[in-house]
C-alpha positions in Angstrom: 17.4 -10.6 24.5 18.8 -7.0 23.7 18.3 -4.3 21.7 20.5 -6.0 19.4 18.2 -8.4 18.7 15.1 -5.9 18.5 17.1 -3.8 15.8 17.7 -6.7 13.8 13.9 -8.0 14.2 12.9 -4.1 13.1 15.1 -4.6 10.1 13.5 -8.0 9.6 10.1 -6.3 9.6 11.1 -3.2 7.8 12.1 -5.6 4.9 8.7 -7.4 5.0 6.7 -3.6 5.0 9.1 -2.5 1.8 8.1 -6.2 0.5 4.1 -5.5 0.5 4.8 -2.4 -0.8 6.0 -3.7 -3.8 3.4 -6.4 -3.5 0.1 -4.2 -3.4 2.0 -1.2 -6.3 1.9 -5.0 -8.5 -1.4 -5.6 -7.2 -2.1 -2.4 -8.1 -0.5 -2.3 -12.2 -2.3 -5.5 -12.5 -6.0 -3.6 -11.5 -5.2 -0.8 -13.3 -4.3 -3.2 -16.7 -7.6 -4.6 -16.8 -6.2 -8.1 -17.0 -8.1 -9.6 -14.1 -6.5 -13.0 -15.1 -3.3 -12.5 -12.8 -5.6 -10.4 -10.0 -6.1 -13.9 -7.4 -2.1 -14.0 -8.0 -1.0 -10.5 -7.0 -3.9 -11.0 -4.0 -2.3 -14.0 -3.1 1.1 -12.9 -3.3 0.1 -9.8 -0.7 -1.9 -12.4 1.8 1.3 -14.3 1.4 3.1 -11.5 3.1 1.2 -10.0 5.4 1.0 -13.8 6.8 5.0 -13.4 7.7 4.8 -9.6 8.4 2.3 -10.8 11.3 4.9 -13.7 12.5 7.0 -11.0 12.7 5.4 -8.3 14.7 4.9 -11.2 17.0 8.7 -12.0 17.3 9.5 -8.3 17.1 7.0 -7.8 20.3 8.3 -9.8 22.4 11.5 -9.0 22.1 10.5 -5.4 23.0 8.7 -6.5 25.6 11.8 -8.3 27.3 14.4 -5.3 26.2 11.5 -2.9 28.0 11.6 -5.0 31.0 15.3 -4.5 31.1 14.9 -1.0 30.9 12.5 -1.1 33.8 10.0 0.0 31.5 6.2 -1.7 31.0 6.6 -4.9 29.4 4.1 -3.3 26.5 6.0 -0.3 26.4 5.7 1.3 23.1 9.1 1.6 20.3 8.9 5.3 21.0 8.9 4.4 24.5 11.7 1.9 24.1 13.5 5.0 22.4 13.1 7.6 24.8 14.8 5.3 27.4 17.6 4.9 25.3 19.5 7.5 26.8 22.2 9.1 25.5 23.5 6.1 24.1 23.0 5.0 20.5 19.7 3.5 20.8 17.6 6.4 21.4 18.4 7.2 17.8 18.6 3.4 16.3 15.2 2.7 17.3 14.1 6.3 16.8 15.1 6.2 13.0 13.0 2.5 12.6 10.3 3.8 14.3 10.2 6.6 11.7 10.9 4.5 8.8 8.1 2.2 9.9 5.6 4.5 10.6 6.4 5.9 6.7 6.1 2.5 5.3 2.6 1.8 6.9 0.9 5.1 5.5 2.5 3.7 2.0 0.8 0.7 2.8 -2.2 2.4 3.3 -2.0 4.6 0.3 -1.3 1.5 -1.8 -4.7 -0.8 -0.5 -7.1 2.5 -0.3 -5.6 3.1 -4.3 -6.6 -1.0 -4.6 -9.7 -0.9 -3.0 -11.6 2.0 -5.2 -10.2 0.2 -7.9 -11.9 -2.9 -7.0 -15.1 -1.2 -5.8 -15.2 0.5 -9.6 -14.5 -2.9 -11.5 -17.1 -4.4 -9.3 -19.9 -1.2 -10.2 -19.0 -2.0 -14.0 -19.1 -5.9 -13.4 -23.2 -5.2 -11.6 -23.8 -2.3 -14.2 -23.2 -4.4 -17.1 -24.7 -7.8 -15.7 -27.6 -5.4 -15.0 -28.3 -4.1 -18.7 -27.9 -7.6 -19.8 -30.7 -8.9 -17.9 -33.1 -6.1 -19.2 -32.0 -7.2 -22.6 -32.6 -10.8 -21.9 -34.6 -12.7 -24.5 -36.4 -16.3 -24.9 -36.6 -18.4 -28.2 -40.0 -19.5 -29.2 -40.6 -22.7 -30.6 -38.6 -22.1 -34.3 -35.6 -21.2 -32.4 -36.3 -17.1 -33.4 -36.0 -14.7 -30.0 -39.4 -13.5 -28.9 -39.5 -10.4 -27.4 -43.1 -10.8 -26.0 -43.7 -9.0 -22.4 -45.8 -12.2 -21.0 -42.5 -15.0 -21.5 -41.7 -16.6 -18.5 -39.1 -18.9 -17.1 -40.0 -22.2 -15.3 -37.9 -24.4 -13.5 -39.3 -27.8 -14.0 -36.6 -30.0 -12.2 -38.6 -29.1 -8.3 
């Protein structure tokens, strides 16, 4: 394997990071809708990706690792690494300019699921907020089916 092959498995990857991009910012419309209905899709739509974004790392790594050891370099040598040896030739830029392009997409990424986080941390604070102020307004029925509001009513679970 060449460097060939490890530009066109950057590419590969490149079009997987600009993929969850797109995945989380829908993720993202959907949280900031309010229409929770479509929220396990777009979540399951980004898992769905990440899943092949990891196959491809893998693929993408060892490829480096067997260009690197063509290079004489560490068989973990790093893509900046990878670029430095490049030389003078074309690659020292090639794999420069994915390594940029990458390292762009991943704090986009990071943007994205830090915006999708506090968005789920605040629907979840409303969601306990709310459950919470129902349960002090909770309420039994007395025997003619009116709603008591006595301090001593109790519930009993009579099925143990």
């Amino acid at each position: 394997m060449g460097p060939q092959e490890l530009s066109a498995a950057l590419w590969r990857e490149r079009e997987l990071l600009d993929l969850l991009v797109f995945k989380l910012e829908e993720e993202h419309l959907v949280l900031a809708s309010g229409k929770s209905r479509w929220l396990d899709h777009a979540t399951r739509e980004v898992e769905h990706v990440m899943t092949r974004l990891r196959a491809a790392s893998l693929e993408r790594i060892a490829i480096a690792a067997a260009v690197a050891l063509q290079w004489g370099l560490p068989e973990d040598a790093s893509l900046q690494d990878l670029s430095a040896a490049g030389g003078a030739g074309p690659w020292a830029e090639i794999l420069g300019s994915h390594f940029a392009a990458m390292t762009a997409q991943v704090e986009q990424v990071r943007t994205l699921r830090d915006t999708n986080l506090q968005f789920l941390r605040e629907g979840l604070r409303s969601a306990q907020e709310t459950m919470a102020a129902v349960a002090a307004d909770a309420r039994t029925y007395d025997h003619l089916g009116n709603t008591s509001t006595e301090p001593g009513t109790r519930f009993l679970d009579k099925s143990v």
